[in-house]
N, C-alpha and C positions, 0 to 999 in steps of 0.2 A: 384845205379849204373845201374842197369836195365834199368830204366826209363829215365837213359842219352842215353842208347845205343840203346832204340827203335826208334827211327828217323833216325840214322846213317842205321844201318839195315834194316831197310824199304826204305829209299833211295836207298841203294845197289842192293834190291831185284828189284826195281821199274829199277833204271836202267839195270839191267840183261836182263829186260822181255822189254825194250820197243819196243816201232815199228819202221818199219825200215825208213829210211830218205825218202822211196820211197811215205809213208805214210801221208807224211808232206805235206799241201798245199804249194805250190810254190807263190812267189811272184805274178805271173800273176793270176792263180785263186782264190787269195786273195777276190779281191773286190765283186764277183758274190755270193760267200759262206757265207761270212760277212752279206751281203745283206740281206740275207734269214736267216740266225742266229739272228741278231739282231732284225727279225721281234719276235721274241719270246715276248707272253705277258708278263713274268717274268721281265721285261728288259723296256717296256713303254714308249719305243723312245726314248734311252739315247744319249746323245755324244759319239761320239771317233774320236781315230785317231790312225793311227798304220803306224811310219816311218824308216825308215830302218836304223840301227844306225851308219851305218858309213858314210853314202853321208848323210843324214837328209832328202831323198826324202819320201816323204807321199806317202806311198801305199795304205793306206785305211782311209776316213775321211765320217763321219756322225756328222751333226750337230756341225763341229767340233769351229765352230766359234761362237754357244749361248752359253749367259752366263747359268751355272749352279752353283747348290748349291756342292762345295767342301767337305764337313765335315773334314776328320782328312787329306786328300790330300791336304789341307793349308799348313800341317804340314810341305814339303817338303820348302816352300816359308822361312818357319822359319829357317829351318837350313841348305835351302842357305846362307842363311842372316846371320847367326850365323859363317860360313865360313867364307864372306867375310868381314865384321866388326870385327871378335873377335880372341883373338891367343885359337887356339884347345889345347894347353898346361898350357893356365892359372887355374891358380888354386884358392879357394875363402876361405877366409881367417874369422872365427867371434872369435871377445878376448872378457873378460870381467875382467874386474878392480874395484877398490875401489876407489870411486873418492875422489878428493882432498879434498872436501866439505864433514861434516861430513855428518851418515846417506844416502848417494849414492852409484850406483851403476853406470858404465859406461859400455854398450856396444857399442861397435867400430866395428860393421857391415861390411862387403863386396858384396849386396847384390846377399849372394848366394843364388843360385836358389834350391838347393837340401838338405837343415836342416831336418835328418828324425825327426817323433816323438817316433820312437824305436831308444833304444840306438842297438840291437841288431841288426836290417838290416842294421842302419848305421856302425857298426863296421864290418857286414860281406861284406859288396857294397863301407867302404872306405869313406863312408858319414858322411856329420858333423853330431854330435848327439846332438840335443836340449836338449834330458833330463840329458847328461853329462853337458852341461853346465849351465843348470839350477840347478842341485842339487849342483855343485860346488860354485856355485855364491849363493845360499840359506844358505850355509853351511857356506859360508865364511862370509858373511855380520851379520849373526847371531852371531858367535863369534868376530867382530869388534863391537857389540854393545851391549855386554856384554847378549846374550840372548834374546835380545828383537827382535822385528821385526818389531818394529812399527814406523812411520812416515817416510818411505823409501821413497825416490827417485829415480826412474831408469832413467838415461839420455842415449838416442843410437840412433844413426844412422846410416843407411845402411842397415835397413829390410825390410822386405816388411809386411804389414800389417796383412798377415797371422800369420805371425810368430810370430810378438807381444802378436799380440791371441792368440798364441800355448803358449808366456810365460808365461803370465798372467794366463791362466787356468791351466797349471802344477804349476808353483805357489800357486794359489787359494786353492787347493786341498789338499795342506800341510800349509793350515794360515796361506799364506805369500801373503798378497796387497798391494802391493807398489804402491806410484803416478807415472806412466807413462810420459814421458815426452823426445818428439822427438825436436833432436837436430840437429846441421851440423857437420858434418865430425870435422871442423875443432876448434869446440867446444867440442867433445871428446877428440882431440888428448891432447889439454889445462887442459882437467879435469879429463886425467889419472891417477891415482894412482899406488896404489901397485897393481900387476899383480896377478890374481887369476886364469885362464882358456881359453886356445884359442883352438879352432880345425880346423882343415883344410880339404876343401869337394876333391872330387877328379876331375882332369881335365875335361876343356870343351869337349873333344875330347870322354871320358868314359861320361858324362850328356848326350850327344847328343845321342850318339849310344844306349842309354837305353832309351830315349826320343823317335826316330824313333820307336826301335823293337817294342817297346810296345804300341806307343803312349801317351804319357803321356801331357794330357792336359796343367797342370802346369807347367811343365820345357816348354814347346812347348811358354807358354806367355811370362813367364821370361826370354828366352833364345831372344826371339824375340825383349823384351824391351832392353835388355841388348845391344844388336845390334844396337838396335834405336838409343840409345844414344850414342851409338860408330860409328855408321854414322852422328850425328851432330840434330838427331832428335828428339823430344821431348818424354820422359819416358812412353808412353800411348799408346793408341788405334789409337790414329790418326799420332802420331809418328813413328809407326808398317806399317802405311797402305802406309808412304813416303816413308816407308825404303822397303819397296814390290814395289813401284813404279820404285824408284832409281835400284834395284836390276834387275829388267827384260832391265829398258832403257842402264843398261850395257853392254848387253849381245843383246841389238838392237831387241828386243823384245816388241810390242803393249804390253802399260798396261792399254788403256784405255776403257777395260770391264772387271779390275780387282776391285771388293770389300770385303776389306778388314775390318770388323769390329772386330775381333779379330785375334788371329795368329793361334789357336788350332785346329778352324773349327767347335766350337761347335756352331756361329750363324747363323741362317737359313737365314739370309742376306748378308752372303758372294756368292760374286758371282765370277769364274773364268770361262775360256773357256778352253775346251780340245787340241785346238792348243796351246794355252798360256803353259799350262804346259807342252806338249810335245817338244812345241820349247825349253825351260828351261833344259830338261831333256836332252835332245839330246847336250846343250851346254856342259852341266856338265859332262854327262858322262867321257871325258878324254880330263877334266881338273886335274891334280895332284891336284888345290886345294881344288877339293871337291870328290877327292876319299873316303875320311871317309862316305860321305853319300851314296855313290855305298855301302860300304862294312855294312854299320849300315843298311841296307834296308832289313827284313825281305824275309827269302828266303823261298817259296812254300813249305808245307808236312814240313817243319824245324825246323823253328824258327819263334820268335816272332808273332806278331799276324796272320802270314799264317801259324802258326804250324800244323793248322789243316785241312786247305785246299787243293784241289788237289788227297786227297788220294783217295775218292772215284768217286769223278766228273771227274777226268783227272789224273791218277798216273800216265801218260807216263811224264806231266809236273812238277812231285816232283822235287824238287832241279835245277829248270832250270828259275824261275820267281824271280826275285828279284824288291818288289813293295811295295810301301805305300796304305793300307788300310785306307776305310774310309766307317760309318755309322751313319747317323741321322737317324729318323723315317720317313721313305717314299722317306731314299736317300741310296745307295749303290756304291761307287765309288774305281778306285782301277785304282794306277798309278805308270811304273816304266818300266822296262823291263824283256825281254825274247830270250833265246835262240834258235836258231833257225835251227840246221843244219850249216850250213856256213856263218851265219849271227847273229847278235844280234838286234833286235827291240825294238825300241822306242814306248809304248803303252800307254792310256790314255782312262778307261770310266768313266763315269760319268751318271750314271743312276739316278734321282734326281725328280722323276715320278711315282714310282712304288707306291704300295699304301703300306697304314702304318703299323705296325707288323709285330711281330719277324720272320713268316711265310714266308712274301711277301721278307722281307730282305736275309729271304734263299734260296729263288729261283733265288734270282737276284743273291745271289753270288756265285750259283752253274752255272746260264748261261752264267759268263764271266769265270770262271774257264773253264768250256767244250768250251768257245769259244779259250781261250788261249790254250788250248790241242791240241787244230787243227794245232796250228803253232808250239809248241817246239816241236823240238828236240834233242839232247845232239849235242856237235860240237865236231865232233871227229875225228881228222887231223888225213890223209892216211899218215900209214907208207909204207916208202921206203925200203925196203930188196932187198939189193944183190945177186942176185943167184951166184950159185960156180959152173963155167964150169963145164961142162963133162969133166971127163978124157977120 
């Protein structure tokens, strides 16, 4: 309990002590300060762009037009795309059965994105749990074959190739190798049997906001292909990179210095530009349909992966940045927004320069923290009080 309540409390404190609006750069001496901030070596002539989030006018832009390397600031591209393609309520569904044929086994796939390999954080997060439905499906086929566990067939579709692996090797480990054998959807439904074990993962809506906070690589591809195909695009890398295409030309957005080789951001060949993402960001913001990624975006000194930032480099800006992180080796990027006094901005760097090591990545991400300091401050509407004549 303790450990939940030191963030709230430290927020509190941070806001009690901050400084006053008076301390806050103003719009107009935005660009001059920046200027000279950004010359900092820590930083190595990164991109940005920083626009005022209710007109979308650019108050400060460097570099904001080359392409740079993204890392987990892809992530956002993912779960626009996951917005717009997918119902945030769907939910994914994996059964397994005895099939009609003797000796099988049928799984009937959804492919969900989130199968843990603990049954215990699936059962405490809501997650389907592979090893529930591996021991149930081990357990079951073994008393359908009187004991034995030999010349099994597994037919299933609707995994993803991890996951086969996941079964295979918890399998494997209790003497159970079955022939693998991937099938279609509608070759399962044919070769159902008696019902032995389904589980159900938890909404796209809960995937995604644990996907954002944290970054999660995996859910960020699957979540992305999953899109792909629900935009009409092919199940892949190149399918991803249409459905990123499609997704900005909606929204009247250049995507033609967007590269896309994955969705996650983990390859050093993605390229985007820091207008690109801030023009996106500034659309999003309030659209109703992609509020869930306002509210899933890691908030400064908080949550998820800026839980830890801010407190020393800038505690006037705890609880007032809500952004997506991102780091490769010799990249530091971090995109989202911040509060401002009487305004909310639209921000975007991209440091993708600095040099390699855990070192150089902390100084990068302490010099956009202290640059972001400069500009929040909590928005705190004047109240109106009445005064009571004199008698």
């Amino acid at each position: 309990m303790r450990k939940k309540l030191l963030p709230l409390l430290l927020a509190l404190a941070t806001a009690l002590s901050v400084v006053p609006a008076s301390g806050v750069l103003s719009s107009a001496s935005i660009p001059s300060i920046f200027d000279e901030l950004l010359k900092a070596p820590a930083l190595s002539n990164p991109a940005m762009v920083l626009m005022d989030g209710t007109t979308g006018e650019v108050i400060y832009e460097k570099n904001s037009f080359s392409q740079r390397k993204p890392a987990s600031v892809m992530k956002l591209f993912a779960a626009a795309s996951t917005l717009t393609y997918l119902d945030p309520e769907r939910v994914f569904t994996t059964q397994i059965s005895l099939g009609i044929k003797p000796k099988t086994l049928v799984i009937q796939g959804d492919l969900d994105p989130w199968i843990s390999l603990s049954h215990g954080v699936a059962r405490k997060m809501a997650r389907e749990s592979l090893p529930y439905l591996a021991f149930n499906a081990l357990s079951a086929i073994k008393k359908s074959n009187h004991g034995s566990l030999k010349g099994i067939t597994v037919e299933y579709a609707g995994l993803y190739a991890q996951d086969v692996a996941n079964f295979k090797s918890f399998w494997a480990k209790r003497g159970f190798k079955p022939t693998m054998r991937s099938v279609s959807s509608d070759h399962t439904l044919l070769s159902t049997g008696d019902y032995i074990v389904a589980d159900t993962s938890p909404s796209i809506k809960e995937i995604l906001n644990f996907t954002i906070q944290w970054s999660d690589n995996v859910l960020a591809e699957r979540l992305a292909r999953l899109a792909s195909r629900a935009a009409g695009n092919p199940f892949n890398d190149t399918g991803v990179q249409k459905t990123f295409n499609q997704l900005l030309a909606s929204f009247e957005i250049d995507s033609s210095k967007l590269i896309a080789f994955d969705a996650s951001g983990l390859s050093k060949e993605n390229r985007i530009t820091a207008h690109m993402v801030g023009q996106l960001l500034f659309r999003l913001r309030n659209n109703p349909q992609y509020e869930l990624l306002y509210e899933s975006l890691p908030v400064g000194g908080i949550s998820g992966t800026l839980r830890s930032r801010f407190l020393e480099t800038a505690p006037t800006a705890v609880g007032l940045v809500r952004a997506k992180t991102g780091t490769l080796n010799g990249t530091v990027t971090l995109a989202g927004y911040v509060e401002s006094v009487d305004r909310e901005y639209v921000f975007v760097t991209l440091a993708d320069e600095i040099p390699r090591g855990t070192k150089a990545e902390k100084k990068a991400r302490d010099a956009i923290d202290r640059l972001l300091g400069r500009i929040a401050a909590p928005n705190i509407p004047a109240e109106i009080v009445e005064s009571t004549p004199a008698p």
